[in-house]
C-alpha positions in Angstrom: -10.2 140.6 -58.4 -9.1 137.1 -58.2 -11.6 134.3 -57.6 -11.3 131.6 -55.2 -10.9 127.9 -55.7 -11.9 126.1 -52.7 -14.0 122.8 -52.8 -16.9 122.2 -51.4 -18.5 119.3 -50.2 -22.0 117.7 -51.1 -24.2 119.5 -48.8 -25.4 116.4 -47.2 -22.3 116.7 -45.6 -20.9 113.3 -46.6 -17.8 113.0 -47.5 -15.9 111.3 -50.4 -14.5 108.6 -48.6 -18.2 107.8 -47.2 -20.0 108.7 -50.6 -19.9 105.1 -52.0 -21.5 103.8 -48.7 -20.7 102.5 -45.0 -19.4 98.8 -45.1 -18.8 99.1 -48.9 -15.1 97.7 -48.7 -12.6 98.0 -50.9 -13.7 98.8 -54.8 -13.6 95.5 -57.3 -10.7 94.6 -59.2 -11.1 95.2 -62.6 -9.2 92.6 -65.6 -8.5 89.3 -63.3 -5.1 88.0 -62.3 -2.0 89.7 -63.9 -1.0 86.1 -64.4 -4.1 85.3 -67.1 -6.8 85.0 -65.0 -10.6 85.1 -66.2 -10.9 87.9 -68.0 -7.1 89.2 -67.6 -4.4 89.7 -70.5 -1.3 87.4 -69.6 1.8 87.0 -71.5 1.8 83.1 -70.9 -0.6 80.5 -72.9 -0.7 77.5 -70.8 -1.2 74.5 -72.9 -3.9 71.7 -71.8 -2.0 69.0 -70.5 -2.4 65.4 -72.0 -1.9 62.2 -70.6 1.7 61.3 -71.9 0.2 57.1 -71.1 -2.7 57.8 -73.4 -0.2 59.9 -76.1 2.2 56.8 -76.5 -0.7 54.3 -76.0 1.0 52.8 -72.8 -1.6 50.5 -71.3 0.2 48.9 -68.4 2.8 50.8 -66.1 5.9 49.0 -65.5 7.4 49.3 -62.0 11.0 47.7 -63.5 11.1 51.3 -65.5 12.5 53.4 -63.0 13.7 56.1 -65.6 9.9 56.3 -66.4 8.6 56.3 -62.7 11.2 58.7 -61.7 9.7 61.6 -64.0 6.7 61.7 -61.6 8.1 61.6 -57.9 8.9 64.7 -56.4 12.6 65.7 -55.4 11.8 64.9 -51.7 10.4 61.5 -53.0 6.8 62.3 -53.1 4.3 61.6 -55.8 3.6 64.2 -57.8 -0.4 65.3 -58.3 -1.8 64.8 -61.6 -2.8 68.0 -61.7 0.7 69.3 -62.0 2.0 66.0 -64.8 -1.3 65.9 -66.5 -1.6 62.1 -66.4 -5.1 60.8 -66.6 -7.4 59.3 -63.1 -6.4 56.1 -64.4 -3.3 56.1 -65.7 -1.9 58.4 -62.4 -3.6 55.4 -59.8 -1.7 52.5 -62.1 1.3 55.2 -61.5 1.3 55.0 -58.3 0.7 51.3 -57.5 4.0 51.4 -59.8 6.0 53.5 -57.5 5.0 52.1 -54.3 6.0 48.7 -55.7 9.0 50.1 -57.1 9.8 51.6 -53.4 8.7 48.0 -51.7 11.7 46.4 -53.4 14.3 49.0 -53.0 14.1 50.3 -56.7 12.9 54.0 -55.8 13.3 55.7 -52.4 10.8 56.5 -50.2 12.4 59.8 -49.1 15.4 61.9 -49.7 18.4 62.2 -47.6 18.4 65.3 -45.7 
């Protein structure tokens, strides 16, 4: 005679959904970002990002050097965070009394053309 193979549930009648708990939410993510977050594997090794001023030894920021000044405004003409260049607190504020000097006389612009 065959045998049957039928589940059956806890017998106080919860079922597997509830079993972990009312309110519980969704379970935790195991192994971080799939970029490389804490604790996750990623395929890129992002480099800590040095001041290229304090690199070359560059004390004082000339607002003439637009080729330099250039390298750290945006497309759309912005200033772009030190967070994303990697230049230093004090180096990025002598950055950008450069560019807004270099803007006052017409040697950067202060927005893009749409």
């Amino acid at each position: 005679m065959p045998e049957e193979t039928t589940a059956k549930a806890p017998e106080t009648g919860a079922t597997p959904q509830a079993a972990a708990g009312p309110g519980s939410g969704p379970a935790p993510r195991t192994g971080g970002r799939p970029g490389g977050g804490p604790g996750g594997r990623g395929k890129f090794f992002r480099r800590k990002k040095v001041c290229k001023f304090c690199t070359e030894k560059i004390d004082a920021i000339p607002y003439r050097d637009v080729r330099l000044l250039q390298q750290f405004v945006a497309e759309r003409g912005k200033i772009v965070p030190r967070r994303l260049t990697g230049v230093c607190t004090t180096h990025q504020r002598r950055l950008t009394r450069a560019i807004k000097q270099a803007r006052n006389i017409a040697l950067l612009p202060f927005a893009t053309r749409h």
